[in-house]
C-alpha positions as CSV (number, residue, x, y, z in Angstrom):
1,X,155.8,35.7,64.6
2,X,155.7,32.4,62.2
3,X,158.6,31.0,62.2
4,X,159.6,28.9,59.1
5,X,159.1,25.0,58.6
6,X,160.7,22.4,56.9
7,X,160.4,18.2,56.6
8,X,164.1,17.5,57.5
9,X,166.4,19.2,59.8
10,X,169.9,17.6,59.4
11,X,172.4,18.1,62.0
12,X,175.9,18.2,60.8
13,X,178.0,18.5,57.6
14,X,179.9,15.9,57.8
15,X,180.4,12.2,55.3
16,X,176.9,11.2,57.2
17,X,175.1,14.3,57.0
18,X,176.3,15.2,53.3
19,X,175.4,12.0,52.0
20,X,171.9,11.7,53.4
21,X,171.3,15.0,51.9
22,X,172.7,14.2,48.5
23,X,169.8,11.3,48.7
24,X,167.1,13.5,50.1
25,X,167.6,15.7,47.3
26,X,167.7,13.4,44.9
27,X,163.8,11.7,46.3
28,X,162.7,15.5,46.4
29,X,162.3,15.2,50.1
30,X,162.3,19.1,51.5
31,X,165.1,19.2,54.0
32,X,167.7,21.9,55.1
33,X,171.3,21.2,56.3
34,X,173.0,23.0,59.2
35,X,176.9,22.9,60.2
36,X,180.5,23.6,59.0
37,X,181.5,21.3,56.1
38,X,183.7,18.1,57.4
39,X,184.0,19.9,60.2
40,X,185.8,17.0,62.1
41,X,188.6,16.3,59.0
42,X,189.0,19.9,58.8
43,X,189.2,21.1,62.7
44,X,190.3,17.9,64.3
45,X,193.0,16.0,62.4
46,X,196.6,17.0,62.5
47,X,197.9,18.2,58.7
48,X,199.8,15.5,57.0
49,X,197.7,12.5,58.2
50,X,196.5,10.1,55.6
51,X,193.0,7.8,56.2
52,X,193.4,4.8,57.4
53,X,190.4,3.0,55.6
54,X,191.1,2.0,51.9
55,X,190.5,4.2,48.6
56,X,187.5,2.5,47.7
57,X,186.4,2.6,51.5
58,X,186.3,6.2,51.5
59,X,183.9,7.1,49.1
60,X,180.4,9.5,50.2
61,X,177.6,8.3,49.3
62,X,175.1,9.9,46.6
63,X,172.6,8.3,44.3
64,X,174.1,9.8,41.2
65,X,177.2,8.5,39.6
66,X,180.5,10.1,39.3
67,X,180.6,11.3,42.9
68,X,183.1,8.7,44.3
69,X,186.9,9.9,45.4
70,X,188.4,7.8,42.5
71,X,186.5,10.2,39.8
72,X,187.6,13.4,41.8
73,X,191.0,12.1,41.8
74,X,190.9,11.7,38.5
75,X,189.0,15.4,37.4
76,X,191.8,16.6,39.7
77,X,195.5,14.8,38.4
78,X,195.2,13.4,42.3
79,X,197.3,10.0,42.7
80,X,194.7,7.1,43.4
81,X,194.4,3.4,44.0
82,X,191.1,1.2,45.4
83,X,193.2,-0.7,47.7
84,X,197.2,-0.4,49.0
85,X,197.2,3.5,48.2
86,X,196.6,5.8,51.5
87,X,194.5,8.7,51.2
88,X,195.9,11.8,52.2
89,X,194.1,14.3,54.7
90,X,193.8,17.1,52.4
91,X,192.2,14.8,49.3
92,X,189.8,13.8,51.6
93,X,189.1,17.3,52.4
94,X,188.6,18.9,48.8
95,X,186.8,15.7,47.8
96,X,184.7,16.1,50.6
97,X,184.3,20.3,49.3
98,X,183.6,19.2,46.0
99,X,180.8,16.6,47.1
100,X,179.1,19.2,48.8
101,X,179.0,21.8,45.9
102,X,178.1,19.3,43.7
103,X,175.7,17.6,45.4
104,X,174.6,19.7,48.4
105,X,175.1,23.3,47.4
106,X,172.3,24.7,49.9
107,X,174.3,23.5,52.9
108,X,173.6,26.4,55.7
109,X,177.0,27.0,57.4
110,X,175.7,27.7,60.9
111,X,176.1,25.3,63.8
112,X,172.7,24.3,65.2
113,X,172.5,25.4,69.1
114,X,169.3,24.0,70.3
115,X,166.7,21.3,69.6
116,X,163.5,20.6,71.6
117,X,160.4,19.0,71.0
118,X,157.5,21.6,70.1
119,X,154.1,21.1,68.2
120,X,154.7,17.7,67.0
121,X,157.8,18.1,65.4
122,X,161.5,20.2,66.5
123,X,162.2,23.6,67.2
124,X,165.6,24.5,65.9
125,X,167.4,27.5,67.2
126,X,170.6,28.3,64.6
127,X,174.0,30.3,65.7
128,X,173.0,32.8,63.9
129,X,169.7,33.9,66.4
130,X,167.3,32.1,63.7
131,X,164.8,29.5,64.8
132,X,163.0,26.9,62.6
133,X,160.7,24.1,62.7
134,X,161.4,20.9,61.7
135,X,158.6,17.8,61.6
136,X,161.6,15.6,61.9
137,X,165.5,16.1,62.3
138,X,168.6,14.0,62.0
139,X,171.4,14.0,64.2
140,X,174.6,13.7,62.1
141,X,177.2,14.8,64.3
142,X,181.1,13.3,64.3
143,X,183.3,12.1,67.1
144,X,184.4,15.3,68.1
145,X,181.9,15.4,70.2
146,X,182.9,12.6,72.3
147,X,186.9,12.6,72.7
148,X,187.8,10.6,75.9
149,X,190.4,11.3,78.3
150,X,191.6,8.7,80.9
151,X,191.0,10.4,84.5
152,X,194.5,10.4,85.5
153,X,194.4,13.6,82.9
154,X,191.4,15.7,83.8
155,X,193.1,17.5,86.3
156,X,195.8,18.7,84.1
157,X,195.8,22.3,82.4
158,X,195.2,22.4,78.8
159,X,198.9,23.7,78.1
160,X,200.1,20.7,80.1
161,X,197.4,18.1,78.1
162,X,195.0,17.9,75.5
163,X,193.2,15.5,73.4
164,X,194.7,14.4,69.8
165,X,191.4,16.0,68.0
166,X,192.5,19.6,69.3
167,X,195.3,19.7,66.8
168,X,195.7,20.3,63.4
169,X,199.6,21.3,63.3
170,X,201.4,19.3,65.2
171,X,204.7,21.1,63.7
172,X,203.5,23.4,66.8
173,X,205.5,21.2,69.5
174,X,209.0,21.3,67.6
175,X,211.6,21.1,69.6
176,X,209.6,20.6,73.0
177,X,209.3,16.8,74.8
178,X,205.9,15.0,74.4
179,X,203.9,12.2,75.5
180,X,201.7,10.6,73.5
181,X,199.0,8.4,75.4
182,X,197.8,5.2,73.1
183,X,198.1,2.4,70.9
184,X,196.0,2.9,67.8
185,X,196.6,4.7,64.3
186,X,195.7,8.4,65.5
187,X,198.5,7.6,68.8
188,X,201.0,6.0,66.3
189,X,200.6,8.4,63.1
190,X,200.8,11.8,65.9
191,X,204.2,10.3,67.0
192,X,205.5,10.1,63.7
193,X,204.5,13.5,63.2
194,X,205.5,15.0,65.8
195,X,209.1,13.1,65.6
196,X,209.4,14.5,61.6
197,X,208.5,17.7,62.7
198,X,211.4,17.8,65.3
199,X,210.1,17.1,69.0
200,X,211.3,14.5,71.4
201,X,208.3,11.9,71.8
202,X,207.6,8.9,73.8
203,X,204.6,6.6,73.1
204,X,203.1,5.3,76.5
205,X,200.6,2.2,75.7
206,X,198.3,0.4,77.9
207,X,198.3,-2.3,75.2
208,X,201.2,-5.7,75.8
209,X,202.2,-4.6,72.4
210,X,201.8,-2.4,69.7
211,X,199.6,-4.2,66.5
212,X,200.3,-3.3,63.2
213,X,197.8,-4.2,60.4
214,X,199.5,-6.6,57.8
215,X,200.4,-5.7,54.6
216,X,197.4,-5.3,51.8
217,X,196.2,-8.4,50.4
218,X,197.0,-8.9,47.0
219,X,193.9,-7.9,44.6
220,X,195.1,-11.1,41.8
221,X,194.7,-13.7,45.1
222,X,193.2,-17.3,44.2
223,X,189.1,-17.4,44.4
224,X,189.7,-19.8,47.5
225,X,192.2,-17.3,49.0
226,X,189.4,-14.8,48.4
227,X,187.1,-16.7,50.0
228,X,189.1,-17.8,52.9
229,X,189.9,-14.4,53.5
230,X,187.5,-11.5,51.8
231,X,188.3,-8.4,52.0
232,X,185.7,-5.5,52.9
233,X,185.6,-1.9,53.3
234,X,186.8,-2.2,57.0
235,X,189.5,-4.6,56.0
236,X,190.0,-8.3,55.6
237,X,188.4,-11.4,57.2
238,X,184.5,-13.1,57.5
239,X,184.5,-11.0,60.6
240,X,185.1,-7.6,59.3
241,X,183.4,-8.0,55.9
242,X,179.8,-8.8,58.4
243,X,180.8,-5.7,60.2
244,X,181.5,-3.7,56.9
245,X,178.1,-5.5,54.9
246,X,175.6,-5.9,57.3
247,X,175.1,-3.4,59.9
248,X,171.2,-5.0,59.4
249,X,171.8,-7.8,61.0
250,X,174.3,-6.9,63.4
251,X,171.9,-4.5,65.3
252,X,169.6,-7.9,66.1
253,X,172.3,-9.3,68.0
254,X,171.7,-9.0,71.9
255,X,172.5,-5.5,73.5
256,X,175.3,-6.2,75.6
257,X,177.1,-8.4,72.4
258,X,176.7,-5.2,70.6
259,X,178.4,-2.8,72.8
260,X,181.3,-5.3,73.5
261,X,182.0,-5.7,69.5
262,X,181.1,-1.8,68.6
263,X,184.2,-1.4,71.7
264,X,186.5,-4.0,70.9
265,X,186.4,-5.1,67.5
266,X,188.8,-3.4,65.1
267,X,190.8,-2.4,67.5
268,X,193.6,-0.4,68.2
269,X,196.3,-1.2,65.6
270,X,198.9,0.8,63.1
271,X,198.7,0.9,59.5
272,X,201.7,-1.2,57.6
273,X,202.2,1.9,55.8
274,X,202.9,3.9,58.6
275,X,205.4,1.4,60.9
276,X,208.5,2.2,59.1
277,X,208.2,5.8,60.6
278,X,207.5,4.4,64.2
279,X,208.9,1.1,64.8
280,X,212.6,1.8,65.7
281,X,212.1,5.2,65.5
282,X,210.0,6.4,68.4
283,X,210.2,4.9,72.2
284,X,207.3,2.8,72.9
285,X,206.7,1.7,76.6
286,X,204.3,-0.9,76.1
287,X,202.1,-2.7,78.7
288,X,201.4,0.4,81.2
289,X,198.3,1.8,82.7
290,X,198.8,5.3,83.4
291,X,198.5,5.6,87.1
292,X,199.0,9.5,87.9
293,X,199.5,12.8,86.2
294,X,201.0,15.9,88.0
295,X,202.0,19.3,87.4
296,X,205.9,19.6,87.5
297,X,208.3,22.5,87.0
298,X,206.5,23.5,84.3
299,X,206.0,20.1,82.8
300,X,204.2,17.2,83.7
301,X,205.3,13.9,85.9
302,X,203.6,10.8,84.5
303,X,203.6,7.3,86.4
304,X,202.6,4.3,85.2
305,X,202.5,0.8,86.1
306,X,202.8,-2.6,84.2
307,X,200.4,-5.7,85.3
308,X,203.9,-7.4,87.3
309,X,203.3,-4.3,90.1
310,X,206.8,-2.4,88.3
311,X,206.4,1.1,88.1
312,X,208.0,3.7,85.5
313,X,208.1,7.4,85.5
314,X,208.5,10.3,82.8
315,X,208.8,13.7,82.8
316,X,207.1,15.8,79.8
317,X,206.3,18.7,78.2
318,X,202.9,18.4,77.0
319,X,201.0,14.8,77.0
320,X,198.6,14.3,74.1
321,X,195.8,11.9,74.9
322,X,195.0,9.9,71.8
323,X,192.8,7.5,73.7
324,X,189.6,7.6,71.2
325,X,186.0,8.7,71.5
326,X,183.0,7.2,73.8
327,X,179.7,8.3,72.3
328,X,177.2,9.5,75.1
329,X,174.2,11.1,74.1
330,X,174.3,13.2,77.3
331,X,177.3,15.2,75.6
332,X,174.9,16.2,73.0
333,X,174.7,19.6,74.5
334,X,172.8,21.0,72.0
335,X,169.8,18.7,72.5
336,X,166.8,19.7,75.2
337,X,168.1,18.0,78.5
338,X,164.4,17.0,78.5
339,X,164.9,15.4,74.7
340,X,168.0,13.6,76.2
341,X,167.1,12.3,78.9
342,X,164.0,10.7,77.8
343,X,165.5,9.1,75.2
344,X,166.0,4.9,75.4
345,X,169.6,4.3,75.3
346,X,172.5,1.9,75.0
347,X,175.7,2.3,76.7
348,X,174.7,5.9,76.9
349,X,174.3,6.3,73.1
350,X,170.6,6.3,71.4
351,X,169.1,3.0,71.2
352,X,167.8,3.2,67.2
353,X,165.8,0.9,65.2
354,X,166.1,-0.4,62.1
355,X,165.6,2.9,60.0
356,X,168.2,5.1,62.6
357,X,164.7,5.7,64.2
358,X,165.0,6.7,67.9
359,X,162.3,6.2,70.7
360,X,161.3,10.0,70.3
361,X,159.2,10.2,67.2
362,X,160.8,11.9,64.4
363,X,164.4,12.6,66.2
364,X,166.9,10.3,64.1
365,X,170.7,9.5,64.9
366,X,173.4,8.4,62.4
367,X,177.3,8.0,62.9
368,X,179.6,6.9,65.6
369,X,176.6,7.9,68.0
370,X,175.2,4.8,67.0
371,X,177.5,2.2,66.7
372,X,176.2,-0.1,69.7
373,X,172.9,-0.7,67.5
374,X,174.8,-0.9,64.0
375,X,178.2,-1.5,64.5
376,X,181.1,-0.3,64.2
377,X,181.1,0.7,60.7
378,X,179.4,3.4,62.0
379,X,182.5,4.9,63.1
380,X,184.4,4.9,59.4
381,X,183.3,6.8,56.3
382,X,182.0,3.4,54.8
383,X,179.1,3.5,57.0
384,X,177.5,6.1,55.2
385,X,176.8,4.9,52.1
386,X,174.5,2.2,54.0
387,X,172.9,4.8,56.7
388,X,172.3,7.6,54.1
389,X,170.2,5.1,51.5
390,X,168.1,2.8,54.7
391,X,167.2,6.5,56.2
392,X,166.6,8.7,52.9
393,X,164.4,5.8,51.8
394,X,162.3,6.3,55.1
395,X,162.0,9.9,55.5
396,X,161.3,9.8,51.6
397,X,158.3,7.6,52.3
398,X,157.0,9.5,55.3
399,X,157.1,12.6,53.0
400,X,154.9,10.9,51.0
401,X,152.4,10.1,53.4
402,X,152.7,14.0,54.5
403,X,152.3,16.6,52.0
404,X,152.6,19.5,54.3
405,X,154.8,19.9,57.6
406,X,152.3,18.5,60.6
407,X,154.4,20.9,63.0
408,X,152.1,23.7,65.1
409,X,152.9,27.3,64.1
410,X,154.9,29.3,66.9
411,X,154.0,33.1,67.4
């Protein structure tokens, strides 16, 4: 039985895989685009969260003018600002609607299962029992792929722990004890959530101290201030604007440099916005490692130990692990073990070159997957813009050079 082909497979539906679609259709490159739209903002983030990155830093990407945030906030009455105005959850989520019915209205709503190399190109199997073949296909999958628990917590029962990404109303723990594991914005903004929404929580940080971002610079600053200090879609300082501006460069630094910086730079700290509805107001026990983690009388007995050998202990409900993501391309279920594990990688993610190119021909990454070779704007929205133009301007040409789909015929 022939089973259809296409150019481009795309992998996901979310800021990544929308936008490179929005600029494949735009070059007239024949692609199709599999997965549930924004899938990780929609599924994974608790209700009443606001973004973290800037206005103008939170913009997908499409060749066409008019499809930025700041227009659909405007079409819509929505409250907007570039800078110094968060962005709630829900804008994001029906700007992120309205950019895919405006700009990728074939989007296929069915979660990919399997890729494997066959013919010269991808077989794609789809939810739905459906196969395809695709001469080349892009993995545009989000963090949720990847959320990391510490290994004191593995043993737990999900009723006793969970990651922050498996909750979307944390209004669910009212009037019930909680833990939250953490230091950064997701840790900070689910305590203050779950305190407004009426449970007892404790934060419980590895970190010396919690860091809040400063207050946002202001836009009439003096040109040397400006210069001294720039600000950049990531945030404020020579350092971030590199990381925001030139992912190009970054990924010509040496391997083990760009692991370290994709891990450690930008890291954890609150919003300004949001320390008025922690700082005071929810207990922080700074400075521990989380040593153990036990069931007890229905709860769950946490110890943990600061670097001077002292020891605390607390008793809990439920503990919520809001200790990040670690891309590894071996959780990438949905790719041929084979396909995985020949693939050249760094820190466990796929090594990629400069046009998101893997070392299996035709088998593409973009995202948080590929943040040790591009940096970590790779994990924010604001990496799109850059990933979706480099690689639509590469599969574009490699259309050209191939006016039909090299990929064998399966019976």
């Amino acid at each position: 039985m022939m089973r259809e082909s296409v150019d481009v497979a795309i992998v996901g539906a979310g800021p990544y895989g929308l936008s490179l679609a929005a600029h494949l259709r735009a070059a007239g490159v024949p692609h199709r685009v599999f997965g549930e739209p924004m899938a990780l903002w929609r599924s994974h983030m608790p209700a009443g969260m606001y973004l973290k990155s800037q206005g103008f830093a939170s913009n997908l990407s499409s060749p066409r003018p008019g499809r930025t945030l700041e227009e659909f906030c405007r079409r819509t009455g929505r409250p907007y600002a570039p800078y110094g105005l968060p962005v709630p959850l829900q804008t994001f989520l029906d700007y992120g609607d309205w950019f895919q019915r405006c700009e990728v209205p074939d989007l296929e709503e069915v979660l990919v299962t399997a890729v494997a190399a066959a013919g010269g190109g991808y077989a794609v199997s789809l939810a739905d029992g459906t196969d395809l073949l695709a001469r080349r296909v892009v993995v545009a999958v989000g963090v949720q792929h990847f959320p990391h628990v510490p290994d004191p917590l593995t043993a737990l029962p999900t009723e006793l722990c969970s990651h922050v990404s498996r909750h979307t109303d944390l209004a669910a723990f009212a009037g019930r004890d909680v833990v939250v594991l953490g230091a950064g914005q997701s840790a900070l903004e689910s305590a203050a959530l779950l305190h407004e929404a009426g449970a007892t929580v404790r934060v419980l940080a590895r970190r010396e101290r919690v860091n809040w971002n400063g207050e946002p610079l202001a836009l009439d600053r003096a040109w040397w201030q400006r210069l001294r200090e720039p600000e950049a879609g990531l945030g404020s300082g020579w350092g971030t604007w590199f990381y925001s501006n030139r992912p190009d460069l970054f990924r010509h630094l040496p391997a083990r440099e760009r692991v370290r910086r994709a891990r450690t730079a930008l890291g954890p700290a609150g919003s300004s916005w949001l320390r008025p509805r922690v700082d005071g107001v929810v207990p922080v026990h700074p400075g521990h490692t989380l040593v153990s983690a036990e069931p007890r009388d229905g709860g769950v007995r946490l110890t943990a130990r600061r670097a001077d050998g002292h020891r605390i202990t607390l008793t809990t409900d439920h503990v919520i692990a809001a200790t990040g993501y670690r891309a590894d391309v071996a959780r990438l279920s949905f790719l041929d073990s084979r396909l995985r594990a020949g693939l050249r990688t760094v820190a466990g993610t796929p090594a990629v070159g400069g046009d998101f190119d893997s070392s299996a021909p035709g088998l593409y990454f973009v995202g948080p997957a590929v943040a040790p070779s591009f940096g970590p704007v790779m994990r924010f929205v604001y990496g799109a813009d850059f990933a979706a133009r480099v690689l639509a301007r590469h599969l574009s040409a490699g259309a050209r050079r191939s006016a039909t789909v090299p990929v064998g015929a399966a019976r």
